[in-house]
C-alpha positions as CSV (number, residue, x, y, z in Angstrom):
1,X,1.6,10.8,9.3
2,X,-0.5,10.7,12.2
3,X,-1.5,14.0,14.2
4,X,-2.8,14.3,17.1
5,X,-6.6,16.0,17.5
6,X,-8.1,16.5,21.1
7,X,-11.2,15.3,20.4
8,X,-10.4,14.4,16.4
9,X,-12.7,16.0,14.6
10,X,-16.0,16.0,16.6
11,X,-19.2,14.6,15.3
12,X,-20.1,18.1,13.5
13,X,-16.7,18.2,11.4
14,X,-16.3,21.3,8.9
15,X,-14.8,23.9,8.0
16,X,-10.9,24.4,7.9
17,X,-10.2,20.6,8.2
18,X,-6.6,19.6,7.3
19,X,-6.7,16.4,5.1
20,X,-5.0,13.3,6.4
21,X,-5.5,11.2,9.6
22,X,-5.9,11.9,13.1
23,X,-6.3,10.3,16.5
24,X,-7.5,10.9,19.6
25,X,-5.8,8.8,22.3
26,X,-8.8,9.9,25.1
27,X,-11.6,8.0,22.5
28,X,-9.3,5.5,21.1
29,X,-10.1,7.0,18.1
30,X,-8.1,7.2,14.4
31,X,-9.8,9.3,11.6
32,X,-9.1,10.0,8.4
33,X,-10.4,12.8,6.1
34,X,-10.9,12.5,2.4
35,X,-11.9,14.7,-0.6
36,X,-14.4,12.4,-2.1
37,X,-16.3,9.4,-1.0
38,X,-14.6,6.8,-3.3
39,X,-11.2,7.6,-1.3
40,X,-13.0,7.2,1.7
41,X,-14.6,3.8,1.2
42,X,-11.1,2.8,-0.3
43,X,-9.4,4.0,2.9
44,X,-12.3,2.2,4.9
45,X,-11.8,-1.0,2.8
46,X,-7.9,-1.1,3.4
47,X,-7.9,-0.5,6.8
48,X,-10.0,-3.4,7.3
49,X,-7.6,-5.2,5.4
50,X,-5.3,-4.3,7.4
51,X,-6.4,-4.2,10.9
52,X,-7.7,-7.9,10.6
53,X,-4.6,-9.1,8.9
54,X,-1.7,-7.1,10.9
55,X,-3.5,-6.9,14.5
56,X,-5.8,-10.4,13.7
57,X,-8.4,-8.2,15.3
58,X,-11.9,-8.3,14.2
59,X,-14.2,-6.3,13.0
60,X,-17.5,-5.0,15.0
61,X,-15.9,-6.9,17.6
62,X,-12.6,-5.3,18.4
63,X,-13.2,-2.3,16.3
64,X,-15.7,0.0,14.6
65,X,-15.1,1.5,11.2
66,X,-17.7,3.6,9.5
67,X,-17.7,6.7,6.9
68,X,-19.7,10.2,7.6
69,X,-19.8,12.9,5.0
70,X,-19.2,16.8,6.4
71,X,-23.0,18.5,6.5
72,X,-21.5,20.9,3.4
73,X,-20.8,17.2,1.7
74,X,-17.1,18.5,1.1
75,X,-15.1,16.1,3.1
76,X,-15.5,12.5,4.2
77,X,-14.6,11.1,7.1
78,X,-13.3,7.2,7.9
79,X,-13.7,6.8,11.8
80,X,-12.3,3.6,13.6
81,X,-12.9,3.2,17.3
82,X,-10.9,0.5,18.8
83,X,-12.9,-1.6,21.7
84,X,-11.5,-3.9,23.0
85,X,-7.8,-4.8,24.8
86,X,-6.5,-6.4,22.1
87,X,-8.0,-3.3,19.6
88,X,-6.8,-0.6,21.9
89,X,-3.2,-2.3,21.8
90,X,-3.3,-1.9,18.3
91,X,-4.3,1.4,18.8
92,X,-1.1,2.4,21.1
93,X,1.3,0.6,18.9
94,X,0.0,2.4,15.9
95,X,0.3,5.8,17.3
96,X,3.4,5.1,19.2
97,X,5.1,4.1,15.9
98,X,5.1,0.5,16.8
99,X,4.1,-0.8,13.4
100,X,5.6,0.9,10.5
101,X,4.1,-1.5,7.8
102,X,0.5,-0.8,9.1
103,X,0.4,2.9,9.3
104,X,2.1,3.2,5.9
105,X,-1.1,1.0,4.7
106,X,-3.3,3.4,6.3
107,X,-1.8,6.6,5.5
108,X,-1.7,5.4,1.5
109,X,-4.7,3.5,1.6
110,X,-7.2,6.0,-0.3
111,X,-4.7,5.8,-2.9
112,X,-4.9,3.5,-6.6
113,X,-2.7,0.0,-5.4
114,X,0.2,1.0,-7.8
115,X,2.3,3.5,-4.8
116,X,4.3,4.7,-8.1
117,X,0.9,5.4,-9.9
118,X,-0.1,3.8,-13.0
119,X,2.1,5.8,-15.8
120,X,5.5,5.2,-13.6
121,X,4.7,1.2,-12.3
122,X,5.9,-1.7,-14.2
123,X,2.5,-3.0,-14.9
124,X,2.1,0.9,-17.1
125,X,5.1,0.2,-19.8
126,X,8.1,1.7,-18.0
127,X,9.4,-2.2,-17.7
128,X,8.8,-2.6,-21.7
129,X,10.2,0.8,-22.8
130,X,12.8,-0.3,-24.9
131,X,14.2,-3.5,-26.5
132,X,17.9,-3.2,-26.0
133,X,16.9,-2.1,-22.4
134,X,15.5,-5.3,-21.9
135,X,18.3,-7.4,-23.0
136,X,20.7,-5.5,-20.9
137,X,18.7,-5.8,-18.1
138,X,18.6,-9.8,-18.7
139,X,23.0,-9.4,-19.0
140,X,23.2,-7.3,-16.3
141,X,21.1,-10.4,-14.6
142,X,23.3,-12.4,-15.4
143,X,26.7,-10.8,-14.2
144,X,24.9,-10.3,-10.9
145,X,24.5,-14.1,-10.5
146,X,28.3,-14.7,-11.0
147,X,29.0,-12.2,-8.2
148,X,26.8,-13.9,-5.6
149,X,26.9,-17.3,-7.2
150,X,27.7,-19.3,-3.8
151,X,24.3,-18.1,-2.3
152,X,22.3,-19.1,-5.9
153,X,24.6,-22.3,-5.5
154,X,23.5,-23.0,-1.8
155,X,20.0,-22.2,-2.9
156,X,19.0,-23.8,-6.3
157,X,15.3,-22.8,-6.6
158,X,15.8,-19.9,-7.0
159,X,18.8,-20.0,-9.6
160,X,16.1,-22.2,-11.2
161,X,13.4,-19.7,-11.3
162,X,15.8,-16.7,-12.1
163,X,16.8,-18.8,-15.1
164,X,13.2,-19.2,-15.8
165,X,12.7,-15.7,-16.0
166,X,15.5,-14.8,-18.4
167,X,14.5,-17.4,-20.9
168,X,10.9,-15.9,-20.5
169,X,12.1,-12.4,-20.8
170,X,14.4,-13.8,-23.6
171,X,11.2,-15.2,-25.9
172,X,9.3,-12.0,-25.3
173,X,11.7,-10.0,-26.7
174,X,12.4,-12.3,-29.4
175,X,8.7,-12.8,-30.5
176,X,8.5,-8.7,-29.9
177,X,11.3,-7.9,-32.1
178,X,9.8,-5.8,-35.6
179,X,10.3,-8.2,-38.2
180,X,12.5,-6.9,-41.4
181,X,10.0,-7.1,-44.6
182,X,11.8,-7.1,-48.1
């Protein structure tokens, strides 16, 4: 979430610093500190992202981003300074809760893209645990599609593509299955 900082952190940051992001709305300012520098050029990275694709703004144009390091090296800092009017509306509706979607983005961005991390997402096993798991998953699929079968019907693409899926989903498990040897 974003605090409020008078000041934010001040060019010298140290010390007791309390991880997270911060904003100054005298400097335009939103930082965010980091325990190592590979979060903070992730953060830096993502907000980037993010700014140009949520706000269209631009960089070195509408706003500055860079990364300092604390003089103990401890802490690293991401800094964006919003210039412009269109970057210092960006500014106001990020700190007046105006855009949801973009602070979540930049309060998760030093994080690995998987929000679930990579044990608990889909793409670490969890969605293959176990065979009959899968083919219940496909029936209960399948019972789902009778009980809201008049929007499918009014929209066949994407009965199509959910069908596509389940005879996917079907093979897999078919070519996965452990083979009984004699």
């Amino acid at each position: 979430m974003f605090e409020q900082g008078a000041g934010a952190l001040g060019e010298d940051f140290q010390g007791a610093v309390k991880l997270g992001l911060w904003y100054d709305p005298d400097k335009l300012v939103v930082e965010g500190v980091y325990h190592d520098e590979v979060s903070a050029y992730r953060a830096r990275r993502r907000w980037i992202e993010a700014l140009e694709h949520n706000f269209l703004l631009e960089e070195d144009h509408d706003f500055h981003i860079k990364v300092r390091k604390s003089r103990g090296g401890k802490l690293f800092r991401v800094r964006c300074d919003f210039v412009t009017a269109c970057g210092r509306y960006a500014f106001w509706r990020l700190t007046h809760h105006q855009a949801p979607e973009v602070q979540l983005i930049m309060e998760t961005a030093h994080l690995a893209h998987s929000p679930q991390g990579v044990g608990d997402s889909i793409y670490g096993g969890a969605m293959f645990g176990d065979d009959d798991e899968m083919l219940l998953s496909i029936e209960q699929l399948e019972r789902g599609r009778s009980a809201i079968s008049r929007r499918w019907d009014s929209e066949p693409y994407l009965f199509r593509a959910l069908r596509k899926i389940q005879e996917v989903a079907h093979k897999v498990f078919l070519l996965a299955r452990p083979t009984k040897s004699n």
